[in-house]
Biopython code that builds the backbone (N, CA, C, O; Angstrom):
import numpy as np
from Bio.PDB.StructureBuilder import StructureBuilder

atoms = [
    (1, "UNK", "N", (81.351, 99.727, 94.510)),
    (1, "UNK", "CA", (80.228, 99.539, 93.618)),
    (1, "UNK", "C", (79.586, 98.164, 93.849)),
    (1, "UNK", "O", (78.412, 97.993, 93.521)),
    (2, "UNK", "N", (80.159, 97.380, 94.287)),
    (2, "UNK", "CA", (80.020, 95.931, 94.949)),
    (2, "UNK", "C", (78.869, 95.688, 95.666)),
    (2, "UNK", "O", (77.917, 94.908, 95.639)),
    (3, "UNK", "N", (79.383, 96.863, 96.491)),
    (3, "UNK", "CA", (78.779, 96.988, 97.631)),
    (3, "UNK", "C", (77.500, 97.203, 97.466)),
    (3, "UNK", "O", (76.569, 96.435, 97.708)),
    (4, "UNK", "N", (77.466, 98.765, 96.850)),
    (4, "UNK", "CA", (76.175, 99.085, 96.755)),
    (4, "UNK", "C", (75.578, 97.838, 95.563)),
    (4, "UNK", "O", (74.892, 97.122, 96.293)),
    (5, "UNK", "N", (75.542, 97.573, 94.936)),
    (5, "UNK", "CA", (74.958, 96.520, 93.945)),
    (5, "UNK", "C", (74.355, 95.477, 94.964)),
    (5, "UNK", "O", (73.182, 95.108, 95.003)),
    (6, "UNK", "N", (75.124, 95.180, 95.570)),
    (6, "UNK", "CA", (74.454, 93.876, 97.293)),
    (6, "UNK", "C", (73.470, 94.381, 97.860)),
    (6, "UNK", "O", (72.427, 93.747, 98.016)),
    (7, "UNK", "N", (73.648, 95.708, 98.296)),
    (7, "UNK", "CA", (72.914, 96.398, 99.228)),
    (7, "UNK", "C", (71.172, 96.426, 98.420)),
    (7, "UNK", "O", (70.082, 96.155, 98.924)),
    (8, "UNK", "N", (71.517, 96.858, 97.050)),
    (8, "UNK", "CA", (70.459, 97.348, 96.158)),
    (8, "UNK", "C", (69.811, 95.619, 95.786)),
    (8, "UNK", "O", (68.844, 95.277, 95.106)),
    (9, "UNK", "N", (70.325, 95.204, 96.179)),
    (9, "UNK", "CA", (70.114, 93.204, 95.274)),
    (9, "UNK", "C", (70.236, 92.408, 96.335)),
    (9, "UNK", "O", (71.377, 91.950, 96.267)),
    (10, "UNK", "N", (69.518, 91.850, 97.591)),
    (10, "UNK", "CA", (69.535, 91.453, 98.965)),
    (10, "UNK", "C", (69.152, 90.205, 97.767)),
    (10, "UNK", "O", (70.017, 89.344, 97.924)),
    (11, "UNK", "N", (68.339, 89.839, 96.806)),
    (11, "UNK", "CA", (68.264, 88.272, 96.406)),
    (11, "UNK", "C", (69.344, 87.493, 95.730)),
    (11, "UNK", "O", (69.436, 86.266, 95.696)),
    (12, "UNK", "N", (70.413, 88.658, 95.023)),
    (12, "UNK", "CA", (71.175, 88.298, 93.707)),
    (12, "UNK", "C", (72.479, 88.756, 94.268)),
    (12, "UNK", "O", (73.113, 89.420, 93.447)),
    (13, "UNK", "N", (73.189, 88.572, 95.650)),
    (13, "UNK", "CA", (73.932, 88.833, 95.795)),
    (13, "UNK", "C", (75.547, 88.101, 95.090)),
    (13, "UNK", "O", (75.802, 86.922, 94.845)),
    (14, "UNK", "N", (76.554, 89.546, 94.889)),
    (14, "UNK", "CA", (77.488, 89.550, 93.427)),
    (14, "UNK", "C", (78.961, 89.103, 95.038)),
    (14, "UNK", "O", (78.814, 89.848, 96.007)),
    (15, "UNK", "N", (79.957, 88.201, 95.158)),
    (15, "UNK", "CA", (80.709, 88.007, 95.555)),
    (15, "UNK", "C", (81.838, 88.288, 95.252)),
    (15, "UNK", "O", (82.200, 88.040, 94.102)),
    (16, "UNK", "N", (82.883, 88.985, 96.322)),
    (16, "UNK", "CA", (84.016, 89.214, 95.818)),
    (16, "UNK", "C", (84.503, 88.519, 94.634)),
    (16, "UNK", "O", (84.652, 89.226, 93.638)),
    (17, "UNK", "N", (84.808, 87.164, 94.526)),
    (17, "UNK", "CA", (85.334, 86.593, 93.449)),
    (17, "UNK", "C", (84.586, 86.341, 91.951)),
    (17, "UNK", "O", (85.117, 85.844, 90.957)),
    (18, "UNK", "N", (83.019, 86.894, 92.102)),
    (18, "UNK", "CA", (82.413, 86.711, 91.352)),
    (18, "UNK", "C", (82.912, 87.992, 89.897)),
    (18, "UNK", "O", (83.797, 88.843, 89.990)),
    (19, "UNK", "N", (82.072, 87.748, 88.749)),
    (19, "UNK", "CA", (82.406, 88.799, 87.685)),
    (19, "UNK", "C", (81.323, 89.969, 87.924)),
    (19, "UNK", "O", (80.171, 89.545, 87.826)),
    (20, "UNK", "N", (81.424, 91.335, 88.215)),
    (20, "UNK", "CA", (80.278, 92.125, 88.166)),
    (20, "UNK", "C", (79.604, 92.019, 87.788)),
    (20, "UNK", "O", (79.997, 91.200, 86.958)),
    (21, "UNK", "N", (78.256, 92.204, 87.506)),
    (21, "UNK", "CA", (76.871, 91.973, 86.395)),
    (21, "UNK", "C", (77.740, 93.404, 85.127)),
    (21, "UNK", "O", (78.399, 94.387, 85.467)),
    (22, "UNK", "N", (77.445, 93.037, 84.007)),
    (22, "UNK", "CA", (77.551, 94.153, 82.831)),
    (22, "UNK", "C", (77.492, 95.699, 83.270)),
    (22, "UNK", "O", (78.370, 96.549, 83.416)),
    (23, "UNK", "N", (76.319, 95.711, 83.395)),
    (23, "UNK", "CA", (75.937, 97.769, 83.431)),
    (23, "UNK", "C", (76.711, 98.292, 84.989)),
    (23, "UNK", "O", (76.751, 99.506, 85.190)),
    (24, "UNK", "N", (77.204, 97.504, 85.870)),
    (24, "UNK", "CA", (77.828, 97.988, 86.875)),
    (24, "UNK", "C", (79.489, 97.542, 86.411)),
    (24, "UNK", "O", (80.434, 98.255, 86.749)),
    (25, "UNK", "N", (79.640, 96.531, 85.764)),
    (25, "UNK", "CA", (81.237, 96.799, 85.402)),
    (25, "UNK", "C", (81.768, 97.734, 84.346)),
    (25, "UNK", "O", (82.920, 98.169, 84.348)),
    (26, "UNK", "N", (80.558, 98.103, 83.157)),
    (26, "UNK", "CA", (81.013, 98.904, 81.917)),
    (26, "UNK", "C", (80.922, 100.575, 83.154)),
    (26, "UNK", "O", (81.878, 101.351, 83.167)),
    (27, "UNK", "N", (80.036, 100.755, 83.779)),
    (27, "UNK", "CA", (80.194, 101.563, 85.393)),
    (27, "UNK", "C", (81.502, 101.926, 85.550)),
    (27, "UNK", "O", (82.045, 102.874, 84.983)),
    (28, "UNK", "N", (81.995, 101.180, 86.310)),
    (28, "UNK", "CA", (83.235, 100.727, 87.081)),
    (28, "UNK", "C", (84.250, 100.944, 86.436)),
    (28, "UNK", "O", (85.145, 101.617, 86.948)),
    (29, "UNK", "N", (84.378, 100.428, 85.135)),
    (29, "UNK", "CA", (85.335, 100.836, 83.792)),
    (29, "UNK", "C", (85.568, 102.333, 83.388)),
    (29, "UNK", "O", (86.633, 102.908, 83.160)),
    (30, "UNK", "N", (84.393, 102.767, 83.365)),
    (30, "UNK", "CA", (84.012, 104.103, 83.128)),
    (30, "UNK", "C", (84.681, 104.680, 83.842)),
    (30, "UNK", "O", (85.809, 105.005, 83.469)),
    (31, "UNK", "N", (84.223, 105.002, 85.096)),
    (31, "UNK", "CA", (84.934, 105.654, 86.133)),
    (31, "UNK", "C", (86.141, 105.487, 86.456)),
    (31, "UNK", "O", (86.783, 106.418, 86.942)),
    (32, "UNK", "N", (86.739, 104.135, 86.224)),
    (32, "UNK", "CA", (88.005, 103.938, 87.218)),
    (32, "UNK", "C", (88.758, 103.241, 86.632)),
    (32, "UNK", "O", (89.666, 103.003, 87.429)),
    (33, "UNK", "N", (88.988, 102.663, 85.537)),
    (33, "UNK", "CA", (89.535, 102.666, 83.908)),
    (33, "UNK", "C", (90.977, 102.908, 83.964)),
    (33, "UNK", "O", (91.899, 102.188, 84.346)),
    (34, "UNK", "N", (90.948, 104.102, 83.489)),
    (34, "UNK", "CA", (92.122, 105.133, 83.232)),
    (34, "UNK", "C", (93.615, 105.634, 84.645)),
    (34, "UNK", "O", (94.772, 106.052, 84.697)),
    (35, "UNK", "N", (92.382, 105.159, 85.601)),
    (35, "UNK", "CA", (93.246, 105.525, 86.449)),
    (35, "UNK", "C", (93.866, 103.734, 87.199)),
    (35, "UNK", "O", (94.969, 103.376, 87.612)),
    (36, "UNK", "N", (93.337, 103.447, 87.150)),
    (36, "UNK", "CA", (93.723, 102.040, 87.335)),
    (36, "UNK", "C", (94.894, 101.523, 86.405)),
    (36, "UNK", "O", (95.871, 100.943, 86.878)),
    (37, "UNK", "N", (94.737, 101.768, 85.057)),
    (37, "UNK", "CA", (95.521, 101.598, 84.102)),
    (37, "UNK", "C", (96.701, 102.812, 84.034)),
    (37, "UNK", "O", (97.317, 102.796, 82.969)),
    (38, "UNK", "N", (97.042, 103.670, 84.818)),
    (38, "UNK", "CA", (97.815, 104.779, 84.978)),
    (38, "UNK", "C", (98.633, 104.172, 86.445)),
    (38, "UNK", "O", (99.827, 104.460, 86.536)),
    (39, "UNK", "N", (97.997, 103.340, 87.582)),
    (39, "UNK", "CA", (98.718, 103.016, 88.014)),
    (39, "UNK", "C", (99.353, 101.862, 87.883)),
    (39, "UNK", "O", (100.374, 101.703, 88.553)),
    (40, "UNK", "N", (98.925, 100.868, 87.050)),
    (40, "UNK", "CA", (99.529, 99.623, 86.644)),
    (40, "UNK", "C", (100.985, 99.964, 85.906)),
    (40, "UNK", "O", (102.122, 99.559, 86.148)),
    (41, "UNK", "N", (100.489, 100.837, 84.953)),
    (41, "UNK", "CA", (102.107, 101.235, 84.031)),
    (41, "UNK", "C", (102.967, 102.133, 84.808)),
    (41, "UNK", "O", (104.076, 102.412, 84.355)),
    (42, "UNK", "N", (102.536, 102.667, 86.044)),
    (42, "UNK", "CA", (103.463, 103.094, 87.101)),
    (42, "UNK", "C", (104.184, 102.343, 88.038)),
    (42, "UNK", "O", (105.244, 102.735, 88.525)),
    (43, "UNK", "N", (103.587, 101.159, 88.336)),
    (43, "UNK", "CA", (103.833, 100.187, 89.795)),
    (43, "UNK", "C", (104.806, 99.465, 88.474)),
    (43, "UNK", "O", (106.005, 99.437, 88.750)),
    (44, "UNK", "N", (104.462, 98.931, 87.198)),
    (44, "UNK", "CA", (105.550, 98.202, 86.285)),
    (44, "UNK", "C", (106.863, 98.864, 86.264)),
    (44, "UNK", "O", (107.885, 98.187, 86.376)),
    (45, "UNK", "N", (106.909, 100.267, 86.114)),
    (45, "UNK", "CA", (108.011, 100.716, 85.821)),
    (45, "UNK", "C", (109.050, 101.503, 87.063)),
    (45, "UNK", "O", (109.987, 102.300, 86.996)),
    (46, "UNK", "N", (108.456, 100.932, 87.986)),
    (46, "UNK", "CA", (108.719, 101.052, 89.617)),
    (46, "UNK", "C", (109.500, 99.626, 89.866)),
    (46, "UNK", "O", (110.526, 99.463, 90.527)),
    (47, "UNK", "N", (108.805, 98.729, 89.219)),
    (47, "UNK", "CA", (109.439, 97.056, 89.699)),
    (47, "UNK", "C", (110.556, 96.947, 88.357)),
    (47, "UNK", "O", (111.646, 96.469, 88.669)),
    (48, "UNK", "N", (110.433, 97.229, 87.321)),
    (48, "UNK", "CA", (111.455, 97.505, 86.331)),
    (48, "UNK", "C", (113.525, 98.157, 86.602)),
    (48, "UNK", "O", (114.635, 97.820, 86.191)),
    (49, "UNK", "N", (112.887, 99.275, 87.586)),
    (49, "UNK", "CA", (113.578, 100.263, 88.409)),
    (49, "UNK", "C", (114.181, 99.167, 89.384)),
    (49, "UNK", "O", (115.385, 98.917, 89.419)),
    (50, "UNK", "N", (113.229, 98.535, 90.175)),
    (50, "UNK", "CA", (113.976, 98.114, 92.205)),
    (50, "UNK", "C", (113.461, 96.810, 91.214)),
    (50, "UNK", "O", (112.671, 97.313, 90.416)),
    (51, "UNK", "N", (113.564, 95.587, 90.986)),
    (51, "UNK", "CA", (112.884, 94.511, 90.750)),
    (51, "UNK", "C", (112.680, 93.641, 92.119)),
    (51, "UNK", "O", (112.232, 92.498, 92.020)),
    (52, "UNK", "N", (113.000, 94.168, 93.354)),
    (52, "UNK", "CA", (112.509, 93.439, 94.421)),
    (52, "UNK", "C", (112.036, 94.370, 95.357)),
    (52, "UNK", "O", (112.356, 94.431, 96.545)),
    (53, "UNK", "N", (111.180, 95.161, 94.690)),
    (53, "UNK", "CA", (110.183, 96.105, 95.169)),
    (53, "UNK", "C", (109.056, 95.647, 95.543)),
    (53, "UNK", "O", (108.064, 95.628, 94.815)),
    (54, "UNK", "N", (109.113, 95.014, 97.322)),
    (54, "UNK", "CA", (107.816, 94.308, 97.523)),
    (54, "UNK", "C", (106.415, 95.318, 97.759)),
    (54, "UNK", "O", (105.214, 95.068, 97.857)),
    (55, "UNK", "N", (107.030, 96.272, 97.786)),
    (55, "UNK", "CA", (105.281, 96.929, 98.376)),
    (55, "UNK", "C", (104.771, 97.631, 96.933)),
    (55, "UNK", "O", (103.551, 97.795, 96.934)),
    (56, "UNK", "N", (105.469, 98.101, 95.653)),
    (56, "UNK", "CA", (105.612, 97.910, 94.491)),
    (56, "UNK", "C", (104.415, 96.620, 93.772)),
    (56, "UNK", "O", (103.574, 96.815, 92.894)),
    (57, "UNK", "N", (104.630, 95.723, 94.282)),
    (57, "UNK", "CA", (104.063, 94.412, 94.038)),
    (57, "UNK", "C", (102.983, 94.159, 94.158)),
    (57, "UNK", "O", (102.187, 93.728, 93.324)),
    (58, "UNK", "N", (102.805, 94.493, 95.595)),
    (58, "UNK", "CA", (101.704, 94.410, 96.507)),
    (58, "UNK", "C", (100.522, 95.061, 95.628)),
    (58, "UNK", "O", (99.541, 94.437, 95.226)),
    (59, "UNK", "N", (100.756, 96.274, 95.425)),
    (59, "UNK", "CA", (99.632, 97.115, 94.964)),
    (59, "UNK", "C", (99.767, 96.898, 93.453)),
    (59, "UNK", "O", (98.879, 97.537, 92.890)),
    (60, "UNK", "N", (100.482, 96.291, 92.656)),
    (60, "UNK", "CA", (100.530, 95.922, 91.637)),
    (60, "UNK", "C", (99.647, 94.725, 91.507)),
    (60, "UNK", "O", (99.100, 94.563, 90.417)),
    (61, "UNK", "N", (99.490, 94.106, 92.195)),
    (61, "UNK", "CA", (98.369, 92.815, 92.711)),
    (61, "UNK", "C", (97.156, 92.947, 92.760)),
    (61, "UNK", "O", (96.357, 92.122, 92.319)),
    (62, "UNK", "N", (96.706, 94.606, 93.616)),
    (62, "UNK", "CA", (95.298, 95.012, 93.948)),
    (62, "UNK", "C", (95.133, 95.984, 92.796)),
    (62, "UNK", "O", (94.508, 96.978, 93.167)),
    (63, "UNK", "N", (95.349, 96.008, 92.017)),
    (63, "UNK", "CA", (95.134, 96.985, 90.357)),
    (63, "UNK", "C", (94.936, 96.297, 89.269)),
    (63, "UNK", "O", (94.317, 96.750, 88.306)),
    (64, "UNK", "N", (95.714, 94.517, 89.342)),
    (64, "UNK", "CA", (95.341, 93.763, 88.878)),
    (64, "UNK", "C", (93.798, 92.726, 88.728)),
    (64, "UNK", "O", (93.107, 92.182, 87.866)),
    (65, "UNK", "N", (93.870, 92.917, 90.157)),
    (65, "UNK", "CA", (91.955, 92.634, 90.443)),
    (65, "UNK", "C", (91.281, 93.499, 90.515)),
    (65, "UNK", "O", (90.087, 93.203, 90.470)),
    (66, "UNK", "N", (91.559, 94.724, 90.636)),
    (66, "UNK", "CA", (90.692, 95.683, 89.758)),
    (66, "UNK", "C", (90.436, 95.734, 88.917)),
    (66, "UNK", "O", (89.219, 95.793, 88.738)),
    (67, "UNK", "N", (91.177, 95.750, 87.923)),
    (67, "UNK", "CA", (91.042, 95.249, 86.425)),
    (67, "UNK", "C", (90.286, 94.114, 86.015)),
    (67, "UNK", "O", (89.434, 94.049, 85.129)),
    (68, "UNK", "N", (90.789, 93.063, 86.919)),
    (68, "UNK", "CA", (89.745, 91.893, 85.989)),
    (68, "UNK", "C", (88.368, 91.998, 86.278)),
    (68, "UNK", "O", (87.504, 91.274, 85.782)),
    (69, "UNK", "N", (88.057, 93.474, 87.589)),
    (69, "UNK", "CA", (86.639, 93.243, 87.455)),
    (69, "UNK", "C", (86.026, 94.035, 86.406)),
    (69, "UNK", "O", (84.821, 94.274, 86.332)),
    (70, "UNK", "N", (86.744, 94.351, 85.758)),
    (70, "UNK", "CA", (86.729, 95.312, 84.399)),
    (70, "UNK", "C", (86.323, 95.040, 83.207)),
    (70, "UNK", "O", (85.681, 95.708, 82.397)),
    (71, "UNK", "N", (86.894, 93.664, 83.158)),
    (71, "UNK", "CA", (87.116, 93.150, 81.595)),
    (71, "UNK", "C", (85.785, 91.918, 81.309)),
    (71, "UNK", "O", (85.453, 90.845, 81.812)),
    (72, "UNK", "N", (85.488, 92.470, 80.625)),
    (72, "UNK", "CA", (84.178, 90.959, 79.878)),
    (72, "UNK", "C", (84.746, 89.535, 79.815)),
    (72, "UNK", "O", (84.179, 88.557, 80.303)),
    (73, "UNK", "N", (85.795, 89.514, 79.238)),
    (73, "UNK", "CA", (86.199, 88.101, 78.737)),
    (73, "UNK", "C", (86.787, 87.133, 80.319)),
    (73, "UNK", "O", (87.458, 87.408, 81.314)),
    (74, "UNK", "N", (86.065, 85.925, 79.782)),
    (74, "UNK", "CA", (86.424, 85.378, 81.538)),
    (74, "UNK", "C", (87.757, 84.834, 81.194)),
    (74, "UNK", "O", (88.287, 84.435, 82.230)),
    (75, "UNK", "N", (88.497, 84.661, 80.184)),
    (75, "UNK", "CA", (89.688, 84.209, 80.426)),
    (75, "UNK", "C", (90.284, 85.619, 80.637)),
    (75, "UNK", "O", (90.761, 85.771, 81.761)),
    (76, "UNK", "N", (90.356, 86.570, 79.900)),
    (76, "UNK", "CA", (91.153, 87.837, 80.486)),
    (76, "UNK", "C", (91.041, 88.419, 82.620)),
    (76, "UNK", "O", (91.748, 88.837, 83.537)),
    (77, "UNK", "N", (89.695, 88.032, 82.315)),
    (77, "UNK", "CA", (89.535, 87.881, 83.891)),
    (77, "UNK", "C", (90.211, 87.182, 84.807)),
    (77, "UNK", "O", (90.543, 87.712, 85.867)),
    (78, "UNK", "N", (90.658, 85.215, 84.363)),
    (78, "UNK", "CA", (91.271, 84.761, 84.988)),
    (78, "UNK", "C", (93.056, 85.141, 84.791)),
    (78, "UNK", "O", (93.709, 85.126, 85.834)),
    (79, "UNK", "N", (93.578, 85.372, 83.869)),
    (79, "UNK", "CA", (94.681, 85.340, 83.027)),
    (79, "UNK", "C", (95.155, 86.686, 84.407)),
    (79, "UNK", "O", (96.175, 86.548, 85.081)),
    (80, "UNK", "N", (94.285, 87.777, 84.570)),
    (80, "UNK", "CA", (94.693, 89.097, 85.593)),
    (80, "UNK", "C", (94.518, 88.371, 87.180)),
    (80, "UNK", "O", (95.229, 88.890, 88.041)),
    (81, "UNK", "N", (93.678, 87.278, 87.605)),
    (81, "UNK", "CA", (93.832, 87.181, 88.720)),
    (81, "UNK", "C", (94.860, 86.043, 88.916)),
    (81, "UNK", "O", (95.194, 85.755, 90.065)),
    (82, "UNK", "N", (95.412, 85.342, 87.798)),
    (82, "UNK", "CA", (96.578, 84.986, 87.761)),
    (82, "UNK", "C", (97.980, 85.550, 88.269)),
    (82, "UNK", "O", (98.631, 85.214, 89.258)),
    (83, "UNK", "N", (98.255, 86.540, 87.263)),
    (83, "UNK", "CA", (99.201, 87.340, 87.833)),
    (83, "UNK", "C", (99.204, 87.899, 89.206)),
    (83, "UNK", "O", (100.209, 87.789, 89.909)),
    (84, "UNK", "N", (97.813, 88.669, 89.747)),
    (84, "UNK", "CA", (97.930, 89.136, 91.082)),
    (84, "UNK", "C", (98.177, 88.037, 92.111)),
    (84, "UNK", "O", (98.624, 88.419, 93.192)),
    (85, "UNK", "N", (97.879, 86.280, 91.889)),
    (85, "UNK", "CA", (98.293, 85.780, 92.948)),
    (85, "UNK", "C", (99.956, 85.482, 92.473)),
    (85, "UNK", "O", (100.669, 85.307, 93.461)),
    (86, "UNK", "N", (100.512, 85.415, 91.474)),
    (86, "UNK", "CA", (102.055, 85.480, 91.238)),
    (86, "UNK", "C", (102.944, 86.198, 92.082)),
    (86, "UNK", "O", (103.963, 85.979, 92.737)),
    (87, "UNK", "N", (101.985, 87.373, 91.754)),
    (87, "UNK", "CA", (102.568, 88.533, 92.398)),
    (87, "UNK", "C", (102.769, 88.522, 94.289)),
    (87, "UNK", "O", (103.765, 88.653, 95.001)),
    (88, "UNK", "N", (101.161, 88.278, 94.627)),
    (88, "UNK", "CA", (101.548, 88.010, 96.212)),
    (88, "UNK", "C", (102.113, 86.813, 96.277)),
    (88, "UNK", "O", (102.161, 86.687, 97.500)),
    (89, "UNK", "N", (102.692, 85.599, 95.736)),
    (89, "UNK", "CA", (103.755, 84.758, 95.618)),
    (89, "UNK", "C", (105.235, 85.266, 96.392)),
    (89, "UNK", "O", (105.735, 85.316, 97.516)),
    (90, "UNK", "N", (105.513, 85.557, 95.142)),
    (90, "UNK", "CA", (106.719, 86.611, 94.850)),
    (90, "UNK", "C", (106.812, 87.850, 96.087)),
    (90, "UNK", "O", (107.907, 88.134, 96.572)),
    (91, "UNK", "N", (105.902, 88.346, 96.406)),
    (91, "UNK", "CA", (105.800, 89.504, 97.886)),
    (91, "UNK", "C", (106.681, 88.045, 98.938)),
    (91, "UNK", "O", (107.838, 88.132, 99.349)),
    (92, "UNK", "N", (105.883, 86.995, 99.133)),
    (92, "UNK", "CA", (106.621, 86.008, 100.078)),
    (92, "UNK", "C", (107.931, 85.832, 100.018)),
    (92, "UNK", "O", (108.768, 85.988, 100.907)),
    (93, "UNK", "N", (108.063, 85.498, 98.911)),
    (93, "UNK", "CA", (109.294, 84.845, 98.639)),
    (93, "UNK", "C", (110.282, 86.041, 99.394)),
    (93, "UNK", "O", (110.785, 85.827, 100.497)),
    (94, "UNK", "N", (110.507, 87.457, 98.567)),
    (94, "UNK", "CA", (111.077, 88.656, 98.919)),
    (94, "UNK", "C", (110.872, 88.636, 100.642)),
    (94, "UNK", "O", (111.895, 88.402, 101.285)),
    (95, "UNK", "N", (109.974, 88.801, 101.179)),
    (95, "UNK", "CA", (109.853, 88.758, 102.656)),
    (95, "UNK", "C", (110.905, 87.760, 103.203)),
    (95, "UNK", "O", (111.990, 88.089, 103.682)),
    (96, "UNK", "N", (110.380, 86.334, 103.049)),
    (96, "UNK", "CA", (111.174, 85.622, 103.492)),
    (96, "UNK", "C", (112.319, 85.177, 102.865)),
    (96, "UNK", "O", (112.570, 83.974, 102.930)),
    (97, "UNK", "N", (113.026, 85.883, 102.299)),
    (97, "UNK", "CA", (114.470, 86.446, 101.976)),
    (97, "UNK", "C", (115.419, 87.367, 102.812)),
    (97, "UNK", "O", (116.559, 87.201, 103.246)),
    (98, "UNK", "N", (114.741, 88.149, 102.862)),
    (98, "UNK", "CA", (114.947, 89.328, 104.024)),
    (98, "UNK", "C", (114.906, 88.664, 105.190)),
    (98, "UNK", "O", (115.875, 88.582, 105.944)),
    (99, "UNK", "N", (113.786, 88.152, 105.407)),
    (99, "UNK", "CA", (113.685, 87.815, 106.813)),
    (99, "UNK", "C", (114.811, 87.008, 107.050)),
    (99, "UNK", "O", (115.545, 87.332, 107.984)),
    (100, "UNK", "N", (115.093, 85.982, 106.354)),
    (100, "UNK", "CA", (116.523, 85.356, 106.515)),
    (100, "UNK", "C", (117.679, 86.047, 106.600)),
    (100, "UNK", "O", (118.387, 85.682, 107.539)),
    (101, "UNK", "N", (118.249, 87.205, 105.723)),
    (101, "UNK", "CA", (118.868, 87.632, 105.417)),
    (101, "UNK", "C", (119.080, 88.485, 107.091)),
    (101, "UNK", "O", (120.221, 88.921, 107.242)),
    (102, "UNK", "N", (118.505, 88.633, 107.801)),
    (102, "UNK", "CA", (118.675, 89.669, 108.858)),
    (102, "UNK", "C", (118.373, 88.509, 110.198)),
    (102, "UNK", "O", (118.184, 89.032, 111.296)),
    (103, "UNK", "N", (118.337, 87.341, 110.140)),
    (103, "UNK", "CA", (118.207, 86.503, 111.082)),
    (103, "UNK", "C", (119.897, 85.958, 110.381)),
    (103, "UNK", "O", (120.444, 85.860, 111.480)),
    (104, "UNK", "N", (120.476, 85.755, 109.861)),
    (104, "UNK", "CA", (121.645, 85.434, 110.005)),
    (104, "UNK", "C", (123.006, 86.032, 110.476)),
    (104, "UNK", "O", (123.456, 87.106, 110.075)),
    (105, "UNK", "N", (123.746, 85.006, 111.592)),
    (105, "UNK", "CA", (124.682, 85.964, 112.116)),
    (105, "UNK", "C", (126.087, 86.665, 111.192)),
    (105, "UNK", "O", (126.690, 86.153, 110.250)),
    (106, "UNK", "N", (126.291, 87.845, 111.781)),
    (106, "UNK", "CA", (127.294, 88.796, 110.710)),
    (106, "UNK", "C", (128.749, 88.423, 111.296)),
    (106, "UNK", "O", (129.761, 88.911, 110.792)),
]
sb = StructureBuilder()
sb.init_structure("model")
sb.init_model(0)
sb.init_chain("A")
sb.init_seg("    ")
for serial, (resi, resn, name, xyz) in enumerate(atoms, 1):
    if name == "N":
        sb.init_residue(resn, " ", resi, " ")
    sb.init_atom(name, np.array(xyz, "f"), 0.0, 1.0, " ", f" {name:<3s}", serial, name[0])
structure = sb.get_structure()
C-alpha cells in the first residue's frame, strides 16, 4: 500500500520508516488488522512453547512493524518498533550461540 501511495504521490513521497498518511493506514488496518494480530498471538505462543525459537522471532519482528504502521499514536508506533528491533537483537544473540556451540570441539 506504500507503494502504491508513492507511485500515486511522486511529490509527497511516504518512507519506509515514516507513519502512513491516515485514510491509507485506517486502509491497511482494515484489511490486514485481524490477520496480523492472529499471527502475533501465534508467533507469542510458539516462543512461549521453544523460547529460543529464532525464526519464531524473526517474523514476530515483521508483524510487529506491521502493526505500528497501523496504529495512530506515535508512541504506540515507537513502543512496536521497539520490540521488533529487541527481537532481531535476540535472533543474534541465539545465532551466535549456536554458532559457538557447533564451532566448539566435542
Amino acid at each position: 500500500m506504500r507503494a502504491a501511495y508513492n507511485k500515486d504521490h511522486i511529490n509527497k513521497q511516504v518512507r519506509d520508516d515514516d507513519p502512513l498518511p491516515p485514510a491509507i493506514r485506517a486502509e491497511y488496518a482494515t484489511k490486514y488488522g485481524a490477520l496480523v494480530e492472529e499471527g502475533i498471538t501465534d508467533l507469542q505462543k510458539s516462543i512461549q512453547l521453544k523460547p529460543d525459537y529464532d525464526d519464531a522471532m524473526a517474523y514476530l519482528n515483521l508483524l510487529y512493524r506491521r502493526k505500528a504502521d497501523m496504529v495512530e499514536s506515535a508512541d504506540e508506533r515507537a513502543s512496536l518498533k521497539r520490540q521488533a528491533d529487541d527481537l532481531v537483537d535476540k535472533v543474534k544473540e541465539i545465532k551466535q550461540k549456536r554458532a559457538e556451540q557447533t564451532q566448539q570441539p566435542s
